[in-house]
Structures are given as structure tokens and as C-alpha cells.
N, C-alpha and C positions, 0 to 999 in steps of 0.2 A: 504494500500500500504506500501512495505518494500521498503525503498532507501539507508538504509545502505548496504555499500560495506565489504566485507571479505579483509580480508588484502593482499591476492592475486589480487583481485581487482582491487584492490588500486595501487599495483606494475605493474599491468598491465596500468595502465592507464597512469602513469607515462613513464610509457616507449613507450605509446602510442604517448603521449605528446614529448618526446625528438625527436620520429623520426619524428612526422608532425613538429617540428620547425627548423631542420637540413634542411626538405626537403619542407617546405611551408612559404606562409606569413599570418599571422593571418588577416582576414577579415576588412577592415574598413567601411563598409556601406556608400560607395561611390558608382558614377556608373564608378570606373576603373577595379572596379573589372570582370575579364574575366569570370567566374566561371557565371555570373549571364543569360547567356545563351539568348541574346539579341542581335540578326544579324540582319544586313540590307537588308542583299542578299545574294547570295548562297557561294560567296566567303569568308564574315568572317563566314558565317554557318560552312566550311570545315575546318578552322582556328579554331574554337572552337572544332570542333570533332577532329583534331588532338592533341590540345590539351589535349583532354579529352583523347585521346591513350595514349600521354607521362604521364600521371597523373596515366593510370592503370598499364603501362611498370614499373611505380619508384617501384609503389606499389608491381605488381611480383618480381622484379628483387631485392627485399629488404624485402622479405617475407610477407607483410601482404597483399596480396590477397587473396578475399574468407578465410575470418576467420572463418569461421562453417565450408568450407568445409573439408572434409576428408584430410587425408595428401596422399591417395594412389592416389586421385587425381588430385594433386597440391597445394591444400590449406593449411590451416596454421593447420587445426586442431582444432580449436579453439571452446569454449562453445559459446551459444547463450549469454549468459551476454556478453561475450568481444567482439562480435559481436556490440551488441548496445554500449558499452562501446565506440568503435571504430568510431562508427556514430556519434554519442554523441560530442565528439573531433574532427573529422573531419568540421563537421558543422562550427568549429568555424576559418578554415583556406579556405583561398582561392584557393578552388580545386574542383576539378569535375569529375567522372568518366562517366558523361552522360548518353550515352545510352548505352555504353557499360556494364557497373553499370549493369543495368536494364536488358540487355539480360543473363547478368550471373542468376539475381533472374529467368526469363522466360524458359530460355534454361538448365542449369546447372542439377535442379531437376529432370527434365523428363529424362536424359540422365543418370545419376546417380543411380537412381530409376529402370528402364527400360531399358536402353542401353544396349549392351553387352559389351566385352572389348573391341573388336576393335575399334567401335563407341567411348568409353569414350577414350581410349586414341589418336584417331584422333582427337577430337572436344576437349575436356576439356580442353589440358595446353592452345591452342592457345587462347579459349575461354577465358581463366581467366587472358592470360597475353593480354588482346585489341590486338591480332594481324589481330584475323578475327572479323565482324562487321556481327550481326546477326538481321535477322528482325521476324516477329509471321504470319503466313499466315494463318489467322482463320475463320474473318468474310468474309461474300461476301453480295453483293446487296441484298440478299433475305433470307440470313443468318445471323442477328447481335444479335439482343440479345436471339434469337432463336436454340443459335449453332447448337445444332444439328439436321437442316433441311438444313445445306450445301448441294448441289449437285455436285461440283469440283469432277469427277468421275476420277479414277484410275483404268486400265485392266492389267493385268498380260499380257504378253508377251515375255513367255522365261524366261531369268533372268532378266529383269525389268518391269518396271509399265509404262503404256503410262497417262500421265496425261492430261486431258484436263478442263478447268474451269475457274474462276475469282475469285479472292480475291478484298477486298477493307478497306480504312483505315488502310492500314500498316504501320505503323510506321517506317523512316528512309530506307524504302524498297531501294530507290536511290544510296544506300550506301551500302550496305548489301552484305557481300560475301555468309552466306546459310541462309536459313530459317526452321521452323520447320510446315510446310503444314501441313493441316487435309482434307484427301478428302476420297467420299463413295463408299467401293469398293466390295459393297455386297448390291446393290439396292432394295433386297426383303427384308433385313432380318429388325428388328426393327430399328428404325432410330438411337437408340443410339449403337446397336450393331453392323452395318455395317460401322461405321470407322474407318478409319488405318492412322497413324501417321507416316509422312516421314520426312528425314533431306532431302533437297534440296539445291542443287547448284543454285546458282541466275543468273550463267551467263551460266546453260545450254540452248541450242539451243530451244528457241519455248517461250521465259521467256523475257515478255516485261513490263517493267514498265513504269509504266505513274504519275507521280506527280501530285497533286493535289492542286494549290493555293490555300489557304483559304484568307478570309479577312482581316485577318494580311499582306499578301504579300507572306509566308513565306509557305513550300511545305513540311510540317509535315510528311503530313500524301501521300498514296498513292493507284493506283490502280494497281493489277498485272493481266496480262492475262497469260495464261497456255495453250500454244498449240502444243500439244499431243510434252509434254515435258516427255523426256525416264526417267527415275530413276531408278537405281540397285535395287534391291528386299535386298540386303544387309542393304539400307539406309533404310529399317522399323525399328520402333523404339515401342518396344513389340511387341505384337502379329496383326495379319492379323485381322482383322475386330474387334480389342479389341484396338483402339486407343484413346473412352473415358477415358479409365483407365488411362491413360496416359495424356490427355488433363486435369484431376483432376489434378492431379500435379501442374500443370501448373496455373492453375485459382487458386487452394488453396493458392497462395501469391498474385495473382495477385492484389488484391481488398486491401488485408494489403498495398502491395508496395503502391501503389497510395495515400491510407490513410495517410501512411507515419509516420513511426517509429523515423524518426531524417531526418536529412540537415537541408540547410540552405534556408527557401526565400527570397532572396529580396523583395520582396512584399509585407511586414509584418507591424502587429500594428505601431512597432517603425518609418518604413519608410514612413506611411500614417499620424504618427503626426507630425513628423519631415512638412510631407507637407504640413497638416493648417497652422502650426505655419508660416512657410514662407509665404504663401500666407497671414495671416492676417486676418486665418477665424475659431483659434482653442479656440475664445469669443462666436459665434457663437452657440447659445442652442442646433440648431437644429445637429449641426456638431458633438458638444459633443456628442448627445447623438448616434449620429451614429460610435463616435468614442467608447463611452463606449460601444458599440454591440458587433463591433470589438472585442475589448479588451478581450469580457468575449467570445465569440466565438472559438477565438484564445487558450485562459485560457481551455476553456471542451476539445480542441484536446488536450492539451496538459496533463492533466489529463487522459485522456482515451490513450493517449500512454502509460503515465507513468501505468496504470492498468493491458494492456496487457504486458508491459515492466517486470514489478513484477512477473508474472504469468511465463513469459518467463526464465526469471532470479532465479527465489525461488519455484514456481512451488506451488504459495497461489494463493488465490483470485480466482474470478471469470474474465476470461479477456471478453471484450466489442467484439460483432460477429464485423469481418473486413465489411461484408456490413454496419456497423453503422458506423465504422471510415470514410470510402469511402463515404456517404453521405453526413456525416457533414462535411468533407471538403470542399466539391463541393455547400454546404450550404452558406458556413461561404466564401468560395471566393466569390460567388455571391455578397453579401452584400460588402463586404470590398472592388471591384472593384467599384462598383456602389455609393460608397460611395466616392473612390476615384476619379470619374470624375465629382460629382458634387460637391465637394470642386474645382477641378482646374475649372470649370466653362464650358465659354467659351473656354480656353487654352486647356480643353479638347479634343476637334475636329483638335487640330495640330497631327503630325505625324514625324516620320522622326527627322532627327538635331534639330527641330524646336520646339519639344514636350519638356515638362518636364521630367527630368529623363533618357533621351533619350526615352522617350519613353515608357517607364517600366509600366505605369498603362494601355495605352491604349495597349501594348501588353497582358496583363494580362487580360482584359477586355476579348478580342477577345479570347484566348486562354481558357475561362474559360468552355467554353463549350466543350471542348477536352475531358477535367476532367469529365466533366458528360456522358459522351458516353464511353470513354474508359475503360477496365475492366467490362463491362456490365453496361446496365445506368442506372440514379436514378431509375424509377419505377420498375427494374427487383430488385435490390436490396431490395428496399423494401418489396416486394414479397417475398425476403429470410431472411428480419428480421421477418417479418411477420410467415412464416413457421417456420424456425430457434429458434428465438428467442421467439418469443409469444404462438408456438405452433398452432397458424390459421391453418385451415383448407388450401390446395393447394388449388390456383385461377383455377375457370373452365372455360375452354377455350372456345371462342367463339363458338355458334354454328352456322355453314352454312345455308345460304342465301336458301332459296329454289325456 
């Protein structure tokens, strides 16, 4: 791994650094911090995602939105190094781009890549400055880690598409002015080659979302129904029955996002010793060594960032496949949540005002399982280090019951 910086770099960073301190406060690993994305109810949930608009509005309105992206489409222009350089720094101030953050990484490429001009300049400035809030309409009940055995069917009709079908697990869908839908509009031809990728309006006629509590309280994730919702033949994004091409896009970050290249968690080594130590239990052998787990868990992500970070940056090395970053995440939180409620004990099972932290481990706890389904889940990954990485043989699919 190479970590030296070029002296442009270096002047970049710095300049990084003047405008997050003009325009942020540096982090204190408290729970005041708003950025740590920890609501009771739906109300401060909106209070934090507006928050997160005003955090991406400073950011356009002062140029460093979308730093890789192009400048023809708003962006800053900028290399992949000043990209993570950018991360890097950010992490260490208390801010958030949320989900909006995350639908730029989801939506931005496909439209960029595929889009035509009308589409990239309708969607992109608003996209890049938080003004419209986008959600991913991919999986459905009988479609998850299987993408492309969706049935959500789409007919021509003129000049638009009549859609009819179900999504599920969408992320922020409650919120969302469009989405990027994937439905199959060529039911004979092979399963990957009959679908077409639409942008969708969320509040056209026939589009009802249904939130979905989870055991946290909190309504992440969602169900869409689609009935025989019209769409312009305009809003295809590439080609008519060639929308996996286009769903690659898409997934090709998707597994790095979640792995996660830089931020900041709350969650982390430092805030799980911090909470032996207070409680009284960091003498404890058994605690140590679940701390030392932690510790070197935390130490291989962060090492396997820095690998693909190099690779990104200098363009050496070999970087680590994103299904292995994605993994070992969702690894490494297992342990360090589990780790984290049998240190609080009993105090554990609180909730609410009442909990430690406000709450912060047993949110985490619940949440951790989000990580392992989203982005396609552990066993699928596996499955693609396995191919990918090892060169195995592809897994043969069951055969039917006769």
C-alpha cells in the first residue's frame, strides 16, 4: 500500500479542511451529535433528513458536491483520490449527507452512463444538490437476491408503459420524490434480457407505499404496490428490454458503498471501550478479549479500505473484491453489537431515554441485519467471492421436486 500524498494532495486536503471548518463542527463522540442518525419517531427521523438536505444544499451551493462527478454535470470534477480524500475529512466533522449521499452513489451512474440528455439534465443538478429524494425499486417478494426473476410487468401503451407489480424493502420509499424501477417487459425473452429500467415519479396515480416497522420501531425500509401506474416511454433509461446493463451500474458500487470506503460510526471500537470502562467490566478477560476481536476486526476493514483506496488512488496493488469488504462488515458488526449488549448486561433490554447511549447499541443490534440483506446478502456474496475471487466453479441451482 502507497499513503503518500503528491503535493497537490496535500493542497487539496487542506483546502478540504478550511471549508468543512468554516462550514462544520468537528465531531466529539458524544450522543449530541445529530449526524449519528438515531430517531425516536418519525418526527426527529424528518429533522434529520432535512438536515441531511441542508448539509448537501452547503455542499452544492459551495462546490464540492459529487467530487468524481463530471463538471458537465454538476460536479466538481474531481479524481477518485480527492474523492476519498474528501471522505476521509468529512468523517471527522459532524455532518451527514444521509440518504441522499447514497442515492447520488445509486442513481447518478446509471443516468450518467445510460441516460440521454434530457434525463441527465432533468435528474442530475436536482439530484446532486438534495432537492429531490430518491429511493431503488428493485427487489420484490419473490425477487431478492435472485434479481432477475422480478415479475413487476410493464406494456407499452402508446407513448407510455402501464406498470403493474410490487417492490419490497425500499429504502426511504416514504420520502422519495422518483425512483429508479426495474420491471419485465419482454416475458418470453431470457430472464436477464427482458428488462427495462424506468425513472419513476412516486407520487404518480396507482403508487402506494406502505412502510414497514421493523423491531427497532423505526420504518427503514418499505413496500411499494404499482397499479397499472402510466410512465412516458421517455422515462426508459437505455435500451427497451436491455435494463440489466444498466442495473450493473448500479450494483457495481453498490456492495463497495455499504462496505464503506470512509465516514464516521458511532458504533465503533473506541465507543464500545469507552463502555466497559464505565460500566466496570473493561478487567473483565472475557470482555477483553471480545474487545481485542473488535479491535483487530475493525483494524482488516480498515486495511482493506486502505488496499482498494491505493489501487483507486495510484492505480498498484491488487484491490480486495467489494463482496469481501461487504461481508466482513456485516461480520465484524455482528460481533461488536453482541459484544456490546453483553457488556451492558441487563441495561441491555432498556430502550428508549432509558437505554445507554440513547440507545445507540440496541439500535445497532436491530439494524445489523439490514446490512446483511441489503446490497444482496451474505450467502449471495459469497457465491461471488467464491466465482470472482477463487475462480469456483458457479453454484448449481436446485433441481425441481418431481
Amino acid at each position: 500500500m502507497n499513503f503518500d500524498e503528491t503535493p497537490e494532495q496535500a493542497a487539496f486536503r487542506a483546502e478540504v479542511r478550511a471549508f468543512l471548518d468554516e462550514h462544520a463542527s468537528l465531531r466529539t463522540g458524544t450522543d449530541t451529535e445529530w449526524s449519528n442518525a438515531i430517531y425516536a419517531d418519525e418526527e426527529s427521523e424528518r429533522t434529520y433528513i432535512e438536515r441531511c438536505r441542508d448539509w448537501q444544499r452547503t455542499l452544492y451551493d459551495n462546490g464540492w458536491a459529487g467530487v468524481p462527478w463530471p463538471k458537465q454535470f454538476g460536479g466538481r470534477g474531481g479524481s477518485i483520490a480527492e474523492m476519498i480524500i474528501f471522505v476521509e475529512e468529512a468523517a471527522r466533522y459532524d455532518v451527514s449527507s444521509g440518504f441522499f449521499g447514497v442515492a447520488q452513489s445509486l442513481v447518478g451512474p446509471p443516468l450518467m452512463v445510460h441516460g440521454n440528455r434530457e434525463q441527465q439534465e432533468r435528474y442530475l443538478p436536482p439530484l446532486l444538490r438534495g432537492d429531490e429524494a430518491w429511493c431503488q425499486l428493485f427487489s420484490e417478494p419473490g425477487a431478492g437476491s435472485d434479481l432477475a426473476s422480478l415479475s413487476t410487468k410493464a406494456v407499452l401503451d402508446g407513448d407510455e408503459y402501464v406498470v403493474t407489480g410490487q417492490k419490497v424493502w425500499t429504502t426511504q420509499a416514504q420520502y422519495a420524490d422518483f425512483g429508479i424501477l426495474l420491471t419485465r417487459t419482454n416475458p418470453t425473452a431470457p430472464k436477464h434480457e427482458g428488462i427495462t429500467f424506468f425513472v419513476v415519479d412516486m407520487r404518480s396515480p396507482g403508487v402506494e407505499v406502505r412502510p414497514l416497522r421493523q423491531a427497532s420501531g423505526h420504518c427503514h425500509f418499505n413496500e411499494v404496490f404499482l397499479d397499472e401506474v402510466r410512465i412516458p416511454a421517455a422515462d426508459v433509461v437505455g435500451e427497451v428490454d436491455g435494463g440489466w446493463a444498466v442495473t450493473r451500474t448500479v450494483m457495481s458500487s453498490e456492495a463497495g458503498m455499504i462496505g464503506g470506503l470512509g465516514g464516521a460510526d458511532p458504533a465503533n471500537f473506541a465507543t464500545l471501550r469507552r463502555l466497559a470502562r464505565e460500566l466496570g467490566r473493561d478487567r473483565d478477560p472475557v470482555v477483553r478479549q471480545g474487545l481485542a476481536d473488535v479491535y483487530s476486526r475493525e483494524q482488516i476493514m480498515r486495511y482493506l479500505g486502505l488496499r482498494f483506496q491505493t489501487f483507486l488512488m495510484n492505480g498498484t496493488g491488487t484491490p480486495p473484491d467489494p463482496s469481501i469488504l461487504k461481508n466482513t462488515l456485516t461480520a465484524a458488526n455482528e460481533r461488536k453489537v453482541d459484544l456490546a449488549m453483553s457488556i451492558e448486561g441487563p441495561a441491555g433490554m432498556l430502550w428508549g431515554d432509558g437505554a445507554l447511549d440513547e440507545g445507540l447499541w440496541q439500535n445497532s443490534l436491530l439494524y445489523q441485519f439490514a446490512s446483511r440483506i441489503g446490497g444482496g446478502t451474505n450467502e449471495v456474496h459469497r457465491n461471488m467471492i467464491a466465482e470472482r475471487s477463487l475462480g469456483l466453479p458457479r453454484d448449481r441451482p436446485p433441481v425441481p421436486s418431481t
